[in-house]
VOBA-1610 file (N, C-alpha, C; in pm, whole numbers, padded with zeros to 5 digits, always signed):
BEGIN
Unk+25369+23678+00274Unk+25410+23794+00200Unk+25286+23881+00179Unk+25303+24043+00176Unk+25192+24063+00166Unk+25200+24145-00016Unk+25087+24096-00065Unk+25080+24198-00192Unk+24966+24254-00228Unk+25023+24381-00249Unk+24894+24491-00282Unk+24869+24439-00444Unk+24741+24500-00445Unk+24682+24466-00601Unk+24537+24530-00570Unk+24512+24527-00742Unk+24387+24544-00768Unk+24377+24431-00872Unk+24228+24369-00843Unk+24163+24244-00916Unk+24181+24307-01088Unk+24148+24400-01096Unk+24137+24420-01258Unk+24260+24482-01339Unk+24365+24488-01237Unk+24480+24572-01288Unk+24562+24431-01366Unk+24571+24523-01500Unk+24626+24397-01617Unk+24836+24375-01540Unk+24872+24495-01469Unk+24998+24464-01428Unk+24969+24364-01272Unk+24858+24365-01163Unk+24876+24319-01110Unk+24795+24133-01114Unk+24787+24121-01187Unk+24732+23968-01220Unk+24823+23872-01251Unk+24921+23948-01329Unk+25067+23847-01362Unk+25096+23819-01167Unk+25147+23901-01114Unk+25198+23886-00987Unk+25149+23780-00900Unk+24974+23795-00876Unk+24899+23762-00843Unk+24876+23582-00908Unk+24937+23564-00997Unk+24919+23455-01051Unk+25047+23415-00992Unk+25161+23428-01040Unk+25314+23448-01047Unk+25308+23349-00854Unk+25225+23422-00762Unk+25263+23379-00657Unk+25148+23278-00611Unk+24996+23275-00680Unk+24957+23182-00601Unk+24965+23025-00689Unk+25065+23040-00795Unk+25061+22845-00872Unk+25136+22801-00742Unk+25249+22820-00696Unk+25291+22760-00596Unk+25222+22742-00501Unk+25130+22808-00444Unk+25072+22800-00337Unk+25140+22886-00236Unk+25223+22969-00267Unk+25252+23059-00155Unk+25149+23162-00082Unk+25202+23157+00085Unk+25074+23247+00119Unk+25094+23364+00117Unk+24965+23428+00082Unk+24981+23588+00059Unk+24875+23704+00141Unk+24917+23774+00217Unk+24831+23828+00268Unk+24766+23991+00164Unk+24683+23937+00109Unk+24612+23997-00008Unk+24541+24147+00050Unk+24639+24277-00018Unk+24618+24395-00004Unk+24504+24451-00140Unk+24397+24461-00119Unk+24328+24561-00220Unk+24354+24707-00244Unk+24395+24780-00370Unk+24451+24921-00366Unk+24377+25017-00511Unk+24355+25098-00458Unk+24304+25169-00541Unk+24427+25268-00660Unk+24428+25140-00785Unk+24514+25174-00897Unk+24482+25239-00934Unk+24346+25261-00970Unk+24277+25328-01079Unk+24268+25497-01067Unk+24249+25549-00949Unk+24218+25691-00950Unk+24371+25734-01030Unk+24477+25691-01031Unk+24625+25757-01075Unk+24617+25728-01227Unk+24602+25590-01206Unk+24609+25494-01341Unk+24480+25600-01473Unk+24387+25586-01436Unk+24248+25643-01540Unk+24297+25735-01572Unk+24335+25881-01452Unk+24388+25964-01474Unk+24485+26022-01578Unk+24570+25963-01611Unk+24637+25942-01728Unk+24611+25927-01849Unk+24490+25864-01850Unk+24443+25821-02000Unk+24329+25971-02038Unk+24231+25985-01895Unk+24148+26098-01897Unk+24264+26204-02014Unk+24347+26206-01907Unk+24438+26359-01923Unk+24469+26314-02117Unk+24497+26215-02179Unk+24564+26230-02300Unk+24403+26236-02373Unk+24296+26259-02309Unk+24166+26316-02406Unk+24201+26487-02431Unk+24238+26487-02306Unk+24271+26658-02315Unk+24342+26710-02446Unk+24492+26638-02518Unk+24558+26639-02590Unk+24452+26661-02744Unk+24329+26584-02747Unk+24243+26501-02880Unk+24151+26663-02851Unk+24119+26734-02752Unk+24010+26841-02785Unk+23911+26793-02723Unk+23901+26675-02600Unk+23785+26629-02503Unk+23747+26739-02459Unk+23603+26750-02444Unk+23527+26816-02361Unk+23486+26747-02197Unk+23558+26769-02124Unk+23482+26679-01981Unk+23413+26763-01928Unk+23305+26893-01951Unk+23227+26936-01867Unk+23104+26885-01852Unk+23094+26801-01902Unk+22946+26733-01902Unk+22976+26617-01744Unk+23101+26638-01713Unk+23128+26525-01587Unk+23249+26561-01495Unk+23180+26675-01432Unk+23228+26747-01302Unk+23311+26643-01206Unk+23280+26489-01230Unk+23363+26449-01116Unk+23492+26429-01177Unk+23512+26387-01298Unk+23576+26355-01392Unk+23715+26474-01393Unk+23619+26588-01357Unk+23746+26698-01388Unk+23785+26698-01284Unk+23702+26696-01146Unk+23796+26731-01042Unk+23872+26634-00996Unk+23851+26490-01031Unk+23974+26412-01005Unk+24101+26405-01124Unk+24055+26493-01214Unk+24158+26482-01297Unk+24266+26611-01214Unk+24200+26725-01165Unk+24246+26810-01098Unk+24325+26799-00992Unk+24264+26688-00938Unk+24345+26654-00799Unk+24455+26581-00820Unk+24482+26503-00953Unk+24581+26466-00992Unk+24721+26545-01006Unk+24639+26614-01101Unk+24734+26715-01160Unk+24804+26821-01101Unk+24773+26825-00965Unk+24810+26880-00796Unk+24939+26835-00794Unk+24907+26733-00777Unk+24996+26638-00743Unk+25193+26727-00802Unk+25267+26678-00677Unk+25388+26757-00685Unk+25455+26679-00828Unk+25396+26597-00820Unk+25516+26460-00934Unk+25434+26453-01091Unk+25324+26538-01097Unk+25265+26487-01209Unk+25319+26552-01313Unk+25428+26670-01293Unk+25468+26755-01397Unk+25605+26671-01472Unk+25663+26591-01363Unk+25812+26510-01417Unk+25686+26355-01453Unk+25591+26313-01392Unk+25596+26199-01453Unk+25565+26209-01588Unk+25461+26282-01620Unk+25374+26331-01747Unk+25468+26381-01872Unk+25558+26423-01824Unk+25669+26522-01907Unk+25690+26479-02058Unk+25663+26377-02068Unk+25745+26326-02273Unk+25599+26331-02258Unk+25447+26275-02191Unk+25336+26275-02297Unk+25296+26461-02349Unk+25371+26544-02207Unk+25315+26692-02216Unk+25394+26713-02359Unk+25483+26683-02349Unk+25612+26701-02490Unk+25560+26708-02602Unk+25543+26553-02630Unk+25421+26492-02730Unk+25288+26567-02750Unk+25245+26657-02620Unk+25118+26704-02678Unk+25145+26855-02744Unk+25268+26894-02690Unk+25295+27022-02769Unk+25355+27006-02907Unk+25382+26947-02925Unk+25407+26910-03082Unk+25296+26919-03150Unk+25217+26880-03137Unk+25091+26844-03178Unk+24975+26906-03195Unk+25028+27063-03129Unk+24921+27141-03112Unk+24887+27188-03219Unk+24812+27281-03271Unk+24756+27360-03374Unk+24733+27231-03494Unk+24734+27089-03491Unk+24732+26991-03571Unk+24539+26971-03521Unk+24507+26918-03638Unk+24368+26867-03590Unk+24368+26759-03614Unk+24239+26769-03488Unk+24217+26595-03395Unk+24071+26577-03387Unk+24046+26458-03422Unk+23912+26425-03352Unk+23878+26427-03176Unk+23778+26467-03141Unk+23765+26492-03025Unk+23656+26408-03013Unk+23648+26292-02884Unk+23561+26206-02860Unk+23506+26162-02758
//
């Protein structure tokens, strides 16, 4: 079987466990979770009043995300959540 994963991804370790107690064989895919995954969390600094110009790479992969055709329906209840919220003050960190 083959399964994608990343070593540090807290969803893919259950799996990763899940299939090797038996001893089943697995032809072990490494995948890069994180550029989508971080992304997400980056983006809800935006919501708090983050400043990311001090880390140009930071923005433009947040940018390249946010390209993305699907990021407007996946994001949609946190964008929700952040308009509620606006004109409220936040610590920024």
């Amino acid at each position: 079987m083959k399964l994608y994963f990343h070593p540090a991804s807290t969803t893919s370790r259950p799996g990763v466990l899940l299939a090797s107690e038996p001893r089943m064989p697995l032809d072990m895919q490494v995948v890069d979770r994180f550029t989508g995954y971080a992304a997400s969390f980056v983006a809800l600094g935006e919501i708090t009043g983050s400043d990311y110009a001090a880390y140009p790479k930071v923005q433009a992969c947040l940018g390249r995300m946010k390209a993305l055709s699907s990021w407007k329906d996946v994001n949609a209840a946190i964008d929700g959540y952040a308009a509620s919220l606006k004109g409220s003050p936040m610590m920024a960190v």
